[in-house]
N, C-alpha and C positions, 0 to 999 in steps of 0.2 A: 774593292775589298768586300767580301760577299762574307764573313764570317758570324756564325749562329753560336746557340749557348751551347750546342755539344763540341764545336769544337774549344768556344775558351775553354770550356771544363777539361778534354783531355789535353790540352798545352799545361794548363795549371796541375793536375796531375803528374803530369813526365816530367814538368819541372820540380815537384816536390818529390818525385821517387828519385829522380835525377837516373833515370831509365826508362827506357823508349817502353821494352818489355813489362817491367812495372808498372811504369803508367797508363798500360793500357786495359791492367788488367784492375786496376782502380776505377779506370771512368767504362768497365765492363765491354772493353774491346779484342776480339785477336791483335795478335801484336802483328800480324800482316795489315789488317786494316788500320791497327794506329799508326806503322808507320808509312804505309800510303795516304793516309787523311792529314798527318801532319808533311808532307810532300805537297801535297796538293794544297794546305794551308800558307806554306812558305812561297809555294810557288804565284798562290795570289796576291800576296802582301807584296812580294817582290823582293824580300831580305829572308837571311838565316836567320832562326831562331834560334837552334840549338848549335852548339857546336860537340861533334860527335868524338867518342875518345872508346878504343878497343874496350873499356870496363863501365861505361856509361855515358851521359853525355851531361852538358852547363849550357848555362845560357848565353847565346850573346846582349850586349846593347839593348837590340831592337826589341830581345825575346824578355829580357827585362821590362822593358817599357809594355809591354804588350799581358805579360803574367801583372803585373801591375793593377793596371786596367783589369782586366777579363778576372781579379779576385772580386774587384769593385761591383762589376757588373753583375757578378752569378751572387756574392753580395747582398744586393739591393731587389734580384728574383726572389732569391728565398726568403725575404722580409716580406716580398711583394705576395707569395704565395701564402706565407703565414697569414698575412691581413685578410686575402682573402677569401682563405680558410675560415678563419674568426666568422665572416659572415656569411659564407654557404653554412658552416655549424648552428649560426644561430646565435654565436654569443657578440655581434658585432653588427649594430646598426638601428637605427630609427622606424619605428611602427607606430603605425596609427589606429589607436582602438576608439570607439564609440562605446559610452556606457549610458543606460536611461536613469533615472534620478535614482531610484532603489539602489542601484548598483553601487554607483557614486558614491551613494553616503556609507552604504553599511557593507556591501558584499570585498569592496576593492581594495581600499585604504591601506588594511593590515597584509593584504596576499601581494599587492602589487610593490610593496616594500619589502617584503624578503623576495621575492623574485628579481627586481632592482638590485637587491644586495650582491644575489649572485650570479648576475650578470652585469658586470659595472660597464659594459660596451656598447650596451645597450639604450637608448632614450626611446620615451615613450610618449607619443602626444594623445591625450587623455581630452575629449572631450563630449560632455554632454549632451545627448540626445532624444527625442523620446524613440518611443519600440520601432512607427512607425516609419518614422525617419532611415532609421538605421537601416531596417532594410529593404529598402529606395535605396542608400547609397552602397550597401552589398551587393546588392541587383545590379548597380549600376555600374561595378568598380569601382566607387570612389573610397572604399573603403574595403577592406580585409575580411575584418569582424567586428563583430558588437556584442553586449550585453543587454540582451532584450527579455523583455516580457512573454510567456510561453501564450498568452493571450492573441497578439500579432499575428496577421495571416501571414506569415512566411512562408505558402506555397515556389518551390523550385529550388530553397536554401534549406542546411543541415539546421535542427535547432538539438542544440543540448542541455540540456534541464543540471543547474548546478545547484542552485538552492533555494527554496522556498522565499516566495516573496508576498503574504499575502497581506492586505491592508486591512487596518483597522479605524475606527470610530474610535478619539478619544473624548471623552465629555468631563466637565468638573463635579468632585464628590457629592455635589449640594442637588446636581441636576436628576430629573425625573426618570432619567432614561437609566439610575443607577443601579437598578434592582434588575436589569437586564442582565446577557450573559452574551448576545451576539445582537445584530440589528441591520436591517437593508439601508441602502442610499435613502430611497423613498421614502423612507421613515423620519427622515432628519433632514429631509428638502426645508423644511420650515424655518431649521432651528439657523443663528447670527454663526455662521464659520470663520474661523482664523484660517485664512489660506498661505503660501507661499507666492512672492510676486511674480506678476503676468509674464509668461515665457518659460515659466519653469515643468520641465516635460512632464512629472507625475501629476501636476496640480492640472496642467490643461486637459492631461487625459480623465482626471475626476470630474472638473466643469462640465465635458464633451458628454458624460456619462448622468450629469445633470438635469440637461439641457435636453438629452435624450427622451428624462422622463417627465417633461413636461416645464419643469419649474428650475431657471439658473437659481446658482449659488449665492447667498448673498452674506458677502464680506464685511467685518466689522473692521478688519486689518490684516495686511497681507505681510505678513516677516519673512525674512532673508534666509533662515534655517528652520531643520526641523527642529529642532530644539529651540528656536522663536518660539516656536508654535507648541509647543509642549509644556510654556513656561505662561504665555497668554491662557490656556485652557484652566493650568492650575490656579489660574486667580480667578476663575468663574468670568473669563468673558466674553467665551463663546465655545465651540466645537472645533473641532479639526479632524483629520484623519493623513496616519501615516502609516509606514509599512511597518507591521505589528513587530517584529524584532527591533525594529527603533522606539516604537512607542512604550515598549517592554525595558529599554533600557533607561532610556528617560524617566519614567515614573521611579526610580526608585532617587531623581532629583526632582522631579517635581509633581508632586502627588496627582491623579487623575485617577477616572475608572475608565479600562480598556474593552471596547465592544468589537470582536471580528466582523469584519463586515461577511454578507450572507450572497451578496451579488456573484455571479459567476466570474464576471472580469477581477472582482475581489481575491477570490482563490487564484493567487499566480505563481509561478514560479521565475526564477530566472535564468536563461538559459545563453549561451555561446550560439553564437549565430554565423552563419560562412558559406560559403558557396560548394566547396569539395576541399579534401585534405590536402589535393596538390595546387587548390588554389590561393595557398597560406605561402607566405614568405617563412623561410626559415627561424628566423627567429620568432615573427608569430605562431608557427606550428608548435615551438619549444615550449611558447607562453598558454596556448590553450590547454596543450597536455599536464601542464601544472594546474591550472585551475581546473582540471578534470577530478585530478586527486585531491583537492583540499576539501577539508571537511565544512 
């Protein structure tokens, strides 16, 4: 029994017009070829389906048992093609995004919650990276996209500039460097730093950029957020530096003065990172083209 979905679909049609004629013109057939197809259906099952009458035709038994079935089957396709619709669309299925610490804290939080809202089919595995990294694992396939710093050589990947990320020098009121208004790395290589703990991608990329100029960082304590570190500075017990829209919002809970930093890797931006547009899965293409438009 060799039977496909266009033929259950016109059996279930001729039986719901309860007309050979009808029903062919239902499941988009001549009614010469529906009722040669349903002939040649009957003749491989082996039994009558329909039983014919000069003003239409009904079903026998077997054509029961068989429209039965074959409602079930065409059924369970067009559930099967709905699903996976949902995910050729975009709105169904699992992605994996890399973001570097800036991103993390302050660009994603509020965008990647109404995006989530409204696409509820969608999960997202969200994890931290530095710029570097990410794309290494772009380049390599192991990843889609990232949130990366415009700094990063991503020669052979797209980079898209979403929003300013630049860093700054926070110091406590009392300190010397308060009559400032901007200030390089080099300038405060000296001074006791509040860092973020070892492994955290913005803070290794600042050490790396230390160490560059001569002299490592030297930590008085290393806390678990930027707002650790925002809260140690305003008690006068050392220095930090974070990405000036975070440090910008923090000061108004924990008093500090804010120095942009003057270093060129200091000016960044952050940008969507990718290989080509047809190299996005659906539903990440959906997710970049949002974060293209948000302010």
């Amino acid at each position: 029994m060799r039977l496909d979905l266009a033929d259950l679909k016109l059996v279930v049609c001729i039986a719901d017009a309860g007309s050979i004629t009808r029903g062919a013109r239902h499941a988009s057939l001549a009614t010469g070829s529906a009722s040669e197809r349903l002939k040649s259906i009957e003749d491989d099952i082996g039994v009558k389906l329909f039983i014919r009458h000069p003003r239409g035709v009904s079903l026998t038994e077997a054509g029961e048992v068989l429209v039965r079935h074959a409602r079930e089957i065409l059924s369970r396709q067009e559930r099967l093609k709905a699903e996976l619709g949902a995910y050729a669309k975009g709105a169904k299925g699992k992605i994996r995004l890399y973001a570097n610490t800036s991103a993390m804290a302050e660009f994603l939080p509020a965008r990647l919650a109404k995006w989530l809202s409204a696409h509820p089919g969608v999960t997202i595995e969200l994890e931290e990276r530095s710029s570097a990294d990410i794309i290494t694992s772009i380049s390599s396939g192991v990843a889609e996209a990232g949130l990366v710093s415009d700094a990063v050589d991503a020669r052979g990947l797209l980079l898209e500039p979403l929003a300013d990320d630049r860093l700054a020098l926070i110091v406590p009121f009392s300190h010397p460097f308060k009559c400032r208004d901007k200030i390089s790395l080099s300038e405060a290589l000296a001074e006791p730093f509040i860092g973020l703990h070892p492994g955290n991608a913005l803070q290794d990329h600042i050490s790396e950029h230390a160490k560059d100029l001569g002299r490592p960082l030297t930590y008085r304590i290393r806390m678990s957020s930027f707002e650790g570190v925002g809260e140690m500075v305003s008690s006068g017990i050392g220095v930090g530096v974070l990405p000036l829209s975070l440090a910008e919002r923090f000061s108004k809970k924990f008093p500090y003065h804010i120095l942009p930093l003057t270093d060129s890797w200091a000016r960044r931006r952050i940008c969507i990172c990718y290989k080509t547009p047809d190299s996005l899965s659906p539903a990440m293409a959906r997710l970049v083209d949002f974060l293209r438009v948000q302010d």
